[in-house]
N, CA, C and O atoms as a GROMACS GRO file, in nm:
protein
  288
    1UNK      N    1  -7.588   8.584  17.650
    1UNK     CA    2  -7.455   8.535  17.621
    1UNK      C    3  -7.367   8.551  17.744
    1UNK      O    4  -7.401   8.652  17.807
    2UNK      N    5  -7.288   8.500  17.788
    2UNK     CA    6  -7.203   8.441  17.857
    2UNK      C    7  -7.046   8.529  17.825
    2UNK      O    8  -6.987   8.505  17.720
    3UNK      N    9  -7.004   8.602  17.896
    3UNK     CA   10  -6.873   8.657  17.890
    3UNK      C   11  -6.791   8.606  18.007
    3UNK      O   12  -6.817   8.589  18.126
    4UNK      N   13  -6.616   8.578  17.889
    4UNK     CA   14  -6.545   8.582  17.982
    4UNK      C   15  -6.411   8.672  17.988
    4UNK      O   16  -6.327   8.674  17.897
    5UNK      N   17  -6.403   8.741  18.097
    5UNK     CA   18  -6.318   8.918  18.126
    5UNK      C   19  -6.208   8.838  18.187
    5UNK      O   20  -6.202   8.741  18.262
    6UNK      N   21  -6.106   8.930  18.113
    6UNK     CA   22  -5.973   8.972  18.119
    6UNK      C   23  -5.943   9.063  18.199
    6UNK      O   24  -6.015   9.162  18.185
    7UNK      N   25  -5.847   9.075  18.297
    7UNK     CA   26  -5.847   9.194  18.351
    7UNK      C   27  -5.680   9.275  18.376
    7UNK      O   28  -5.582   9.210  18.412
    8UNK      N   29  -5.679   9.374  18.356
    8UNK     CA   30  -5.509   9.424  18.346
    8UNK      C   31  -5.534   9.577  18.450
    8UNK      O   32  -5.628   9.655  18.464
    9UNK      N   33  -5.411   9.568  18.503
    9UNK     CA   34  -5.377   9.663  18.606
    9UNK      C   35  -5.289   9.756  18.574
    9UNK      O   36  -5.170   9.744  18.548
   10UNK      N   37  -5.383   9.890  18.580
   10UNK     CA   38  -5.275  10.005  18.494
   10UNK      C   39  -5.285  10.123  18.626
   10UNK      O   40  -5.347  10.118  18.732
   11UNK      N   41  -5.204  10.219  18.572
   11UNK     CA   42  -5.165  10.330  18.699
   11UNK      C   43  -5.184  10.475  18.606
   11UNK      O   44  -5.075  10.508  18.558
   12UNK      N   45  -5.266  10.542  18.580
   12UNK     CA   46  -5.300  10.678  18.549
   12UNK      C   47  -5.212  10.805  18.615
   12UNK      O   48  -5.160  10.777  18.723
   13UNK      N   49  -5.196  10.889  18.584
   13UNK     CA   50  -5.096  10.992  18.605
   13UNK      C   51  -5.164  11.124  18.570
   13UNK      O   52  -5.163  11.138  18.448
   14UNK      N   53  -5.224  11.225  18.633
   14UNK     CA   54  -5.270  11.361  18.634
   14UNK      C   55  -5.198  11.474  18.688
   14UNK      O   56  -5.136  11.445  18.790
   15UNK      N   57  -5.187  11.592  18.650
   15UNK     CA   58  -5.157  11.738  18.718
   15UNK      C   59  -5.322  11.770  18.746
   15UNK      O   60  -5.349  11.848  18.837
   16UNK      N   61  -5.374  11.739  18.708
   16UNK     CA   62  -5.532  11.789  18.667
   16UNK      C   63  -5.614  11.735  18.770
   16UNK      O   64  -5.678  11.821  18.831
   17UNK      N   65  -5.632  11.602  18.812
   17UNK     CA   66  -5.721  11.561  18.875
   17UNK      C   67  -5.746  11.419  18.863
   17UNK      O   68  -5.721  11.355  18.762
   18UNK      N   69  -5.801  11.367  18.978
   18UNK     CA   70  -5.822  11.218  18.922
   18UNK      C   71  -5.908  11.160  18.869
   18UNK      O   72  -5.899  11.037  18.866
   19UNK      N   73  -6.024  11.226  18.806
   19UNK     CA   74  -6.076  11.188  18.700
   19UNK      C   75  -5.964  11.171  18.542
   19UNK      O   76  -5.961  11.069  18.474
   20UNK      N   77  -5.908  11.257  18.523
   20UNK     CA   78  -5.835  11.287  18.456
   20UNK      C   79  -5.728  11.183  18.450
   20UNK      O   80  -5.687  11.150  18.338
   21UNK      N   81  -5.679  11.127  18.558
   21UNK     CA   82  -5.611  11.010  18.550
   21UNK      C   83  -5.642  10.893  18.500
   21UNK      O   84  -5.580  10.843  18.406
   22UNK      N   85  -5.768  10.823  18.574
   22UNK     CA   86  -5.828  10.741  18.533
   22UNK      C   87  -5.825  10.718  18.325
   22UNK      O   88  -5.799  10.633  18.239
   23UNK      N   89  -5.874  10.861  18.341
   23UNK     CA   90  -5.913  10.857  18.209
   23UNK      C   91  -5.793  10.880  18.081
   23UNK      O   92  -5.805  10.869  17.959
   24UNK      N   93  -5.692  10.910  18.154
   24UNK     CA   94  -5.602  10.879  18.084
   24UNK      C   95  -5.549  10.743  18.055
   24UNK      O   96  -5.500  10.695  17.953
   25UNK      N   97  -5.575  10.684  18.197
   25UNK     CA   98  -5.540  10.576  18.181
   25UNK      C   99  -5.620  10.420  18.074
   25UNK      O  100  -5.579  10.312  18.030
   26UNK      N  101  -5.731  10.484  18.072
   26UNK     CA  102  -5.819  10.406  18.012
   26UNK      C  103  -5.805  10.414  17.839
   26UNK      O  104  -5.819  10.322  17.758
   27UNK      N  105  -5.778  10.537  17.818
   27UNK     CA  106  -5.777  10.578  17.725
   27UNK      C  107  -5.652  10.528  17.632
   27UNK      O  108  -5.662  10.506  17.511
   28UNK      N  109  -5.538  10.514  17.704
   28UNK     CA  110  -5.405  10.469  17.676
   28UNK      C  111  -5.442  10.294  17.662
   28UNK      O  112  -5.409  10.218  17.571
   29UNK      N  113  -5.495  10.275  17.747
   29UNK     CA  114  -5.530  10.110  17.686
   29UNK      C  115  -5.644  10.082  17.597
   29UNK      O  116  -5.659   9.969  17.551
   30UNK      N  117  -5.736  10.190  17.568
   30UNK     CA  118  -5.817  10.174  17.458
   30UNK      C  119  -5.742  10.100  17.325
   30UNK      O  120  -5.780   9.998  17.267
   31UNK      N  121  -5.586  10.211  17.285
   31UNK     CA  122  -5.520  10.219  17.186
   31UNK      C  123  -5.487  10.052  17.162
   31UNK      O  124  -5.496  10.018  17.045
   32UNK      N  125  -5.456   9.966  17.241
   32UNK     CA  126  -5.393   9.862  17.200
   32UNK      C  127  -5.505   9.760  17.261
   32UNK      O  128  -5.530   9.669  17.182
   33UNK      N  129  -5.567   9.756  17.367
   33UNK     CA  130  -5.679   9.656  17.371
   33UNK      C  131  -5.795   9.689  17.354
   33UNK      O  132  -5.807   9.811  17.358
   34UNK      N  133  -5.911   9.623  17.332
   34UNK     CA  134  -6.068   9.578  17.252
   34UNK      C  135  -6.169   9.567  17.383
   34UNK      O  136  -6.136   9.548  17.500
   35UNK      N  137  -6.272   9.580  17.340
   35UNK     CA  138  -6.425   9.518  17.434
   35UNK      C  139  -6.400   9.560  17.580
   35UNK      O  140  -6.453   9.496  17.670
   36UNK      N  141  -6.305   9.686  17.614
   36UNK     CA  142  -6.333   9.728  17.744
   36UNK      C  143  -6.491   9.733  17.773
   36UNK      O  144  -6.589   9.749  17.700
   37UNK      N  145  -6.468   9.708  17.933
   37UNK     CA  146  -6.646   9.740  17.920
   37UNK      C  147  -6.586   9.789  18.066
   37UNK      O  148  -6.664   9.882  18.046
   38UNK      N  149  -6.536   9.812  18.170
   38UNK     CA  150  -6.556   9.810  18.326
   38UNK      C  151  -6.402   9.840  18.356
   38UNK      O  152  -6.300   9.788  18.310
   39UNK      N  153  -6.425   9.972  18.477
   39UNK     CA  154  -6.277   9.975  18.564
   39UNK      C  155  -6.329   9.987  18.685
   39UNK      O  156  -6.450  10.000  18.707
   40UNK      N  157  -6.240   9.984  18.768
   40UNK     CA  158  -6.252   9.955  18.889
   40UNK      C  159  -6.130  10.056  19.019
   40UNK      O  160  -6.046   9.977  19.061
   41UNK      N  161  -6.121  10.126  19.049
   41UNK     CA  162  -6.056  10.254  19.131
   41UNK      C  163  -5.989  10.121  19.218
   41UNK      O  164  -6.072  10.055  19.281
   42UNK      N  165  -5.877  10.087  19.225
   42UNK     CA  166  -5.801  10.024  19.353
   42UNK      C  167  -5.740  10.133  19.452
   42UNK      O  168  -5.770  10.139  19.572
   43UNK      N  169  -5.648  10.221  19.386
   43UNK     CA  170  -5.577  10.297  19.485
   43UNK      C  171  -5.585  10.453  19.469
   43UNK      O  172  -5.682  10.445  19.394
   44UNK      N  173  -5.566  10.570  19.476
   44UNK     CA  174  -5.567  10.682  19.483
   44UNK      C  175  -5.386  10.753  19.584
   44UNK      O  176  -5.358  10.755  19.704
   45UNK      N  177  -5.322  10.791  19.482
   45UNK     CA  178  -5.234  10.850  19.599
   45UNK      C  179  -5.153  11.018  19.432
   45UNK      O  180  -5.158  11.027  19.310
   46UNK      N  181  -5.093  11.109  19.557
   46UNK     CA  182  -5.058  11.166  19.468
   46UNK      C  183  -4.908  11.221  19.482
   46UNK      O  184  -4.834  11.149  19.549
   47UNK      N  185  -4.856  11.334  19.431
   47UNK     CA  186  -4.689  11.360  19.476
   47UNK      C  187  -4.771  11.544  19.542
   47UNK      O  188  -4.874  11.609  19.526
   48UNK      N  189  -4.662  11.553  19.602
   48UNK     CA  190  -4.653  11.721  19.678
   48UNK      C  191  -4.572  11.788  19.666
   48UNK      O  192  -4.467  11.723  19.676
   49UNK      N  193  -4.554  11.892  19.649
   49UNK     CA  194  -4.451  12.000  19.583
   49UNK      C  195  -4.429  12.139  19.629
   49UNK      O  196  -4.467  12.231  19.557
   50UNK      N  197  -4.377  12.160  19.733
   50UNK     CA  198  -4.392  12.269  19.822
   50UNK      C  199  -4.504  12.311  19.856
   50UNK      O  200  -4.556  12.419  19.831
   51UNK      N  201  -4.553  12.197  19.933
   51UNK     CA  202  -4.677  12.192  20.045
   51UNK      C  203  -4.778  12.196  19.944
   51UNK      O  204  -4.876  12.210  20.018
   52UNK      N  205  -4.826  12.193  19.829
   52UNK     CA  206  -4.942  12.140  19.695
   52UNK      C  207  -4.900  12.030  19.650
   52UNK      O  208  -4.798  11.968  19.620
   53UNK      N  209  -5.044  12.022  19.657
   53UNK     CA  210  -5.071  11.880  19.540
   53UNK      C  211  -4.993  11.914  19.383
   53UNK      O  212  -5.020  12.012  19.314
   54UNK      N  213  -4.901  11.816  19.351
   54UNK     CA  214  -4.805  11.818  19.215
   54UNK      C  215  -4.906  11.763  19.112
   54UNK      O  216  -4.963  11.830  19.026
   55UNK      N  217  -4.921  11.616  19.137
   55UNK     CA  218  -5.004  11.572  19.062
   55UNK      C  219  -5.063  11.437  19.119
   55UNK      O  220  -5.003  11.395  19.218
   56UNK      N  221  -5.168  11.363  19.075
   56UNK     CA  222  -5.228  11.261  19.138
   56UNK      C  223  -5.162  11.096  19.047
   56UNK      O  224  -5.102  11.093  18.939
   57UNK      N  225  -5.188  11.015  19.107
   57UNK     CA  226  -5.159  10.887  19.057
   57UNK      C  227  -5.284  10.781  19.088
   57UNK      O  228  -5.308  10.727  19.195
   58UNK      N  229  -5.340  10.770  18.992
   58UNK     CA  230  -5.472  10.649  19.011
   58UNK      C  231  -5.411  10.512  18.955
   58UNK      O  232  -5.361  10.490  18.845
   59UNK      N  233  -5.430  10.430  19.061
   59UNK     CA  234  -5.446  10.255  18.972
   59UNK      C  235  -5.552  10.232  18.995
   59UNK      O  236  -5.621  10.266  19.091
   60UNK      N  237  -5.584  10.146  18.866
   60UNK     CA  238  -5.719  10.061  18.853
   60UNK      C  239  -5.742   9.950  18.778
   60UNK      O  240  -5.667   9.938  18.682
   61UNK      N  241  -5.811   9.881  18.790
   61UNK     CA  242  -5.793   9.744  18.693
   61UNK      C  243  -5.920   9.762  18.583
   61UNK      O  244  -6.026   9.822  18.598
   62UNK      N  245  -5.891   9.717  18.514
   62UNK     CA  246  -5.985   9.750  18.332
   62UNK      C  247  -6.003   9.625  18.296
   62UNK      O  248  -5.902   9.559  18.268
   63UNK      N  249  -6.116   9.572  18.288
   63UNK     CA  250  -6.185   9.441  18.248
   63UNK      C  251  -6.246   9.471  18.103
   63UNK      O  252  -6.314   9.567  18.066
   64UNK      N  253  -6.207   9.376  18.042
   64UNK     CA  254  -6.224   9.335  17.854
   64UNK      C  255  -6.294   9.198  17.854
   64UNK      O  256  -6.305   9.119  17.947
   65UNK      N  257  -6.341   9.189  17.726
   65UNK     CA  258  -6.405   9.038  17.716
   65UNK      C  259  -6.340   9.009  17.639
   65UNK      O  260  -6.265   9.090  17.584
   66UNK      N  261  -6.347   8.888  17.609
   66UNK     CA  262  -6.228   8.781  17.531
   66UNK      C  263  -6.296   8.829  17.386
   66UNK      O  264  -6.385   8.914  17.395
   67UNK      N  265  -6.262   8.784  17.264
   67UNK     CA  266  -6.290   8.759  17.136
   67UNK      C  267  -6.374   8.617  17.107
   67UNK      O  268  -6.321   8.508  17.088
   68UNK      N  269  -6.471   8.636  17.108
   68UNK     CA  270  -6.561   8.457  17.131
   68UNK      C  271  -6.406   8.372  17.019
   68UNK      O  272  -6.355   8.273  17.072
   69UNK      N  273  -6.365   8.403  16.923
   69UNK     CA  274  -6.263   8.291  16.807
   69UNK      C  275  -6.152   8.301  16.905
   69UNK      O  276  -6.062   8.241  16.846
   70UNK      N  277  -6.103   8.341  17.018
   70UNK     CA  278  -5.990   8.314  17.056
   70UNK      C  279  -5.972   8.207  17.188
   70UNK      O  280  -5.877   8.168  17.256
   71UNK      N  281  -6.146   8.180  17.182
   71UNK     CA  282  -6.186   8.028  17.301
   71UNK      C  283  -6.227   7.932  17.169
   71UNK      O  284  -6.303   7.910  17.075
   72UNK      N  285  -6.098   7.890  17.254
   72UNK     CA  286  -6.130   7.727  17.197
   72UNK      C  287  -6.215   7.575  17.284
   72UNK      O  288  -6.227   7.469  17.223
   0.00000   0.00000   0.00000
């Protein structure tokens, strides 16, 4: 079968780590979109806070497949 992906660009937010971001971030779009299957790491950057790492910031883009009834 033949898929066709959607793709949306989200930005994750950690104290923890950037796994942790990611996966927040994925997780937060679980809630409202379907048929994730794939992300993809674009950027990595984080904030500093008297000379430490505060917390990290991941973007990444999250690819979904369509609903086969919503191609017409």
């Amino acid at each position: 079968m033949d898929h066709i992906y959607k793709t949306v660009d989200l930005t994750g937010s950690s104290t923890v780590g950037i796994e942790d971001a990611i996966g927040k971030a994925v997780g937060r779009a679980a809630q409202t979109l379907h048929n994730l299957r794939w992300f993809e790491v674009d950027e990595i950057r984080g904030g500093i806070e008297d000379g430490a790492i505060a917390h990290w910031q991941v973007s990444i883009r999250v690819g979904f497949t369509l609903d086969d009834n919503a191609i017409d």
